[in-house]
N, C-alpha and C positions, 0 to 999 in steps of 0.2 A: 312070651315077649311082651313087655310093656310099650307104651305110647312113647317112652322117650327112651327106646336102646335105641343108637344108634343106626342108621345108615348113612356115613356120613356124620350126622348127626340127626338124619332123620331117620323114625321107624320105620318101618314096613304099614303098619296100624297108623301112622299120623299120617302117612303117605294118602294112604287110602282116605281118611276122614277128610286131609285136604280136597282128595276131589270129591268126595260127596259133598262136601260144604258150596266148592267151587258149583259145582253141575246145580246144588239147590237154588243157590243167588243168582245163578244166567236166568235158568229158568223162570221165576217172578218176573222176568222184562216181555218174556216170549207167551206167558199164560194167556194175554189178553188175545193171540190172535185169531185161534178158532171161536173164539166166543163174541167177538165184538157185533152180529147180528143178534142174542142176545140180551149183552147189554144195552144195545139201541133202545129195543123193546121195553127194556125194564123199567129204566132211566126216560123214555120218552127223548130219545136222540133223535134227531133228524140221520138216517141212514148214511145221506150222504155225506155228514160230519162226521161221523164215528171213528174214521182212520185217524182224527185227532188223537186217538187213544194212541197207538202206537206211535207216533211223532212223540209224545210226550214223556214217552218210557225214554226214548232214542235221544231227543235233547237233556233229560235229567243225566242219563249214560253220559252223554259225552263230559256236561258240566262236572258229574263226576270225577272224569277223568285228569280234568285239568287242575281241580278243589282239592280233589279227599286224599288220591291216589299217592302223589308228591308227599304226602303227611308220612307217611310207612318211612322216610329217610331221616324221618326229624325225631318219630315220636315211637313210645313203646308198640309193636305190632301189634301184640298180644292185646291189648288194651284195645287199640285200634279196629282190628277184626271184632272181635267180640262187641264194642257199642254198636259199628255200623250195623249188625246181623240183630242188635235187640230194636235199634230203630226201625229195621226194615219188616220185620217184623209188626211192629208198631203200625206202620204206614199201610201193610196188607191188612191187616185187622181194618185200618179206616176205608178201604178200597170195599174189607167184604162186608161193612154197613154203611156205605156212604147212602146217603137219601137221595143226593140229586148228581148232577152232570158235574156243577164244579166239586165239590167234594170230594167225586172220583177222580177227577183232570188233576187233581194237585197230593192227590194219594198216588196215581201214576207216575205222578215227575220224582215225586217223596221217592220210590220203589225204584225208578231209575236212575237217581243219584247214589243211590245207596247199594245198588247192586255192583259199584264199581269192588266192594269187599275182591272180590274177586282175583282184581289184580294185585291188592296187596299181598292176598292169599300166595300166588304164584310167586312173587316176588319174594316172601319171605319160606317157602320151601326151597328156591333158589337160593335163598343165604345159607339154609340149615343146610343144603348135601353136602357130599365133597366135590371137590373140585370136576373129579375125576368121573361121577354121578350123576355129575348136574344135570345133563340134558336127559338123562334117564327119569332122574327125576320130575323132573320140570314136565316131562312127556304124560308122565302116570296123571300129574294133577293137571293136566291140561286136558287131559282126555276127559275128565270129568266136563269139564265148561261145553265140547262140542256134544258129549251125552246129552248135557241138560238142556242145549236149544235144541236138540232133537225130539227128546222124549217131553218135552213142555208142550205138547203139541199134544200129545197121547193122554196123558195126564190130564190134562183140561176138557179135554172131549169128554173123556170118560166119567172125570169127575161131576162135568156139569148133566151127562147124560143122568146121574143118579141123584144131584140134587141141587141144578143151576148154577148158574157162575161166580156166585155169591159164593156156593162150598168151596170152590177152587182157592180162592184168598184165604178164606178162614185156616183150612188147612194146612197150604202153604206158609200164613204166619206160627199155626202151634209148631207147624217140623223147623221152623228158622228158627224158633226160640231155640228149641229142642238142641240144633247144633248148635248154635251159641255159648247155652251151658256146660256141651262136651268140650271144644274146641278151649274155651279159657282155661278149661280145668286140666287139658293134656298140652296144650302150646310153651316152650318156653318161653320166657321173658326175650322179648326180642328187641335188645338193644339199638336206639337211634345210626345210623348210621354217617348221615350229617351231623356231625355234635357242636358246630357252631354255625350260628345264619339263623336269617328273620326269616318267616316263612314267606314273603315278599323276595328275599333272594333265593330261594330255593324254586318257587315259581317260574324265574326268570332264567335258572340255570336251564330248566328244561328246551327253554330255545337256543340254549348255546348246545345243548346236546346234537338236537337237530343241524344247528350248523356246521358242527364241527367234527360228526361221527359220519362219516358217508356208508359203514356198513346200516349201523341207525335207519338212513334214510333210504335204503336202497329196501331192507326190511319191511319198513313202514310201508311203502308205494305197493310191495307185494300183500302185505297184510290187504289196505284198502282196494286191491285190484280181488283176490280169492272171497273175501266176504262179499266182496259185489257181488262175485257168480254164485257163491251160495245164496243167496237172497234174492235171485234170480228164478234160482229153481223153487223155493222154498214157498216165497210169499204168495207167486200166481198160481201154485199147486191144487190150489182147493176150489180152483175155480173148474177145470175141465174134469176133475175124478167127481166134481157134486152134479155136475149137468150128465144127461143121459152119453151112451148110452153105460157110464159106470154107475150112476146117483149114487155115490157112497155118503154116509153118515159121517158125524164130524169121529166119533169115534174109529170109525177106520181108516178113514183121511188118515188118523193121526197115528195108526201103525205103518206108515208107511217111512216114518222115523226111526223105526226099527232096523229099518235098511243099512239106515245111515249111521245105527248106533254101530253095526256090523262093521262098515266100512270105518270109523272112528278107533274103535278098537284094535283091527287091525295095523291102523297107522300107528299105535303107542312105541312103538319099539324104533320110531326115528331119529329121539332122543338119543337115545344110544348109539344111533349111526352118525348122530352128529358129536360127541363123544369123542369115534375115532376119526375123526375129521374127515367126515364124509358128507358132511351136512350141504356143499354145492351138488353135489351128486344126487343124493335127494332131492335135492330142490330139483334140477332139473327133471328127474323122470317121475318126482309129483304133477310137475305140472304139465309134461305131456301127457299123462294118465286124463288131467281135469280136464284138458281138450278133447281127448279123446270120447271123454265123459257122456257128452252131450250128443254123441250120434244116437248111443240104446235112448239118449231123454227122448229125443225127438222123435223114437218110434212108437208112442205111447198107443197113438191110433192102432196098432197093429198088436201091440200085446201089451199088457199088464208087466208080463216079466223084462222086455227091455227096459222099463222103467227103474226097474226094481233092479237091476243088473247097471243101469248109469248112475241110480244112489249111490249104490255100496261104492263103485268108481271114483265116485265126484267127493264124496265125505273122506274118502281114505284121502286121496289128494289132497285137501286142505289141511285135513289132521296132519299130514305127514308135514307139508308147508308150513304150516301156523308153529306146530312141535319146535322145528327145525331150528325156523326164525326167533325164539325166543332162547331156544338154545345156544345160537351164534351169539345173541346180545347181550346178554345178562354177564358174558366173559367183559365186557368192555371196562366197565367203570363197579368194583363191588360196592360202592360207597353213594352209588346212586340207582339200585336196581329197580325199585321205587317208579323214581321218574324215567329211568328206559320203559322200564313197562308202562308209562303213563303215555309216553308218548306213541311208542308203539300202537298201542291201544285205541287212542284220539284217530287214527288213520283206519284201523275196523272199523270204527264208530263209523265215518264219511265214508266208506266203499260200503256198510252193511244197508244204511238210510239210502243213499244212493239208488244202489241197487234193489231195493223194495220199491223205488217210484219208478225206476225205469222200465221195471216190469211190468207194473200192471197198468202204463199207458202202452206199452208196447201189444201187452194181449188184448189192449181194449180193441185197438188198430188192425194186428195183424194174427190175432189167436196165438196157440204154443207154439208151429212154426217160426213164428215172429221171438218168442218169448227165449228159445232154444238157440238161435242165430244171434243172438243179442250175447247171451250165455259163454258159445263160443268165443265171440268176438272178444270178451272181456279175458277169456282164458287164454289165448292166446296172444293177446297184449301182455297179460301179465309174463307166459314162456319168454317173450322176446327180448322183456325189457330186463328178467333176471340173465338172459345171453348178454344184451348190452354191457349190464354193470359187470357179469363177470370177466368180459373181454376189457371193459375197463381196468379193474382191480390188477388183472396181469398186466396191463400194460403199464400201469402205475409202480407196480412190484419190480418190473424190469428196470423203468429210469430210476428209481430208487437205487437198484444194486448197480448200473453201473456209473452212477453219480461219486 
């Protein structure tokens, strides 16, 4: 089977390259966080600055989202993907010889604009399925992106354990090249989708989307509520497994993504249940699962394996939700998948930032106790408020039919 027999119109082999590509470019945003003690050291940072680095990936990201992302409806995809991933590239290369602080701060922002590829990525495997595929699809290359903020974690540990953090960029820019030149060479030409409008109106339609698509928005609100609580758990993690009585190394810190790749994987198959219109259904017992998630977190004190047993829980929940959600949307408008997913995206962005600060003033205050109740609270805002909208939508459904 070649790179372009169909499935749909996608292979099975492009299927698959998308999410490798997808899981490589998340991961460049997530590299820096077991290492950023360090790059302190390296760089001559002031420690207590250092978390500037990850602000910097997160506001390039979002800029991303609202600049590049939008472009995939206007302009060849093909073309598109492939610059972004040679630039990004480019930009890790200057991260892994930067000589001082700012060199790196603006090679980080570079790497977090540019890691939006991503969602064009999705967007345009969304265009290539069939109809009938899509969220099947959409699910396969989506499971790549939660791999690769999982195992970006692993990767970096391990790679810095063998030759600093410096290796980690370098590397990471030759494998970005690497799929760059695969990806252009097996992607179809991916026709504009907008074929007329300034990129200034196309900009502006993305807030009419929002206004005027309430599944859009109901989406987006769940999007920024589940990346909170993953970033919850996520970002305060490396604090209580490095202090006694676990002291784990950044290297096993960072198999404990492994967990999550587990429960990630298991979610791929929501695609498909959103498909057969099953995707409220999903959604709801995703995210009783995510609530539920955070009882094994909080028993950390007591064993290693509830930990390890509220990962696989809490990742499969969001894969299933995130899947789900993208699945639903991408039906709305095919001539704008682009800016759905741009917009979509922009609300990860603010619930994943978010939820990294809330955390680790919360564990400064109140330890993982504090960190885990936090966790909760955010997952089950999020259960409620997909109850709200769905009690909405029928009742909406109802005065429609009998108007």
């Amino acid at each position: 089977m070649t790179a372009k027999d169909p499935v749909g119109r996608m292979s099975r082999a492009m299927t698959f390259m998308f999410a490798i590509a997808c899981g490589a470019s998340v991961a460049n945003i997530y590299f820096a966080h077991p290492l950023l003690d360090e790059i302190a050291r390296d760089l001559s940072v002031d420690p207590a600055r250092i978390g500037i680095v990850v602000t910097m990936t997160q506001v390039g990201y979002g800029l991303g989202l609202l600049l590049i992302v939008p472009l995939g409806d206007l302009i060849d995809r093909r073309r598109l993907v492939a610059g972004q991933m040679v630039l990004s590239a480019i930009a890790l290369m200057g991260v892994g010889f930067a000589p001082s602080e700012p060199v790196m701060l603006m090679g980080m922002a570079a790497i977090g604009i540019l890691a939006v590829v991503v969602q064009v990525i999705v967007a345009f495997a969304a265009s290539l399925a069939a109809p009938h595929e899509r969220g099947h699809v959409v699910g396969l290359v989506t499971s790549g992106v939660v791999i690769g903020i999982l195992m970006a974690r692993f990767i970096a540990g391990l790679l810095a354990d063998l030759g600093g953090w410096r290796l980690v960029y370098l590397a990471a820019a030759m494998s970005t090249l690497t799929l760059a030149g695969l990806l252009y060479s097996a992607m179809p030409t991916g026709a504009p989708q907008a074929r007329s409008g300034s990129y200034g109106a196309l900009m502006r339609s993305m807030f009419v989307l929002i206004r005027d698509e309430p599944l859009l928005r109901a989406r987006a609100v769940l999007a920024c509520l589940i990346f909170a609580a993953l970033n919850v758990l996520w970002t305060p993690l490396v604090l209580p497994l490095a202090a006694p009585p676990f002291s784990f190394s950044h290297t096993e810190i960072g198999m404990f993504g492994l967990a999550g790749v587990a429960g990630a994987l298991a979610a791929g198959r929501a695609g498909g249940l959103a498909d057969r219109g099953l995707g409220q259904t999903t959604t709801g017992l995703a995210l009783a699962l995510l609530t539920a998630s955070w009882i094994p977190i909080s028993l950390l004190d007591r064993s290693i394996w509830f930990l390890l047993a509220g990962i696989v829980m809490l990742d499969l929940a969001i894969q299933a939700v995130h899947v789900t959600s993208q699945s639903m949307i991408f039906g709305l408008h095919e001539d704008a998948r682009s800016r759905i997913v741009g917009c979509y995206m922009l609300f990860y962005s603010i619930g994943s930032a978010a939820g990294s600060i809330a955390a680790t003033l919360v564990y400064a205050y109140a330890g993982w106790g504090g960190v885990c109740m936090l966790g909760a609270v955010i997952s089950m805002s999020a259960f409620w408020f997909w109850v709200l909208t769905l009690r909405y939508s029928r009742a909406r459904r109802k005065l429609v039919l009998e108007m």
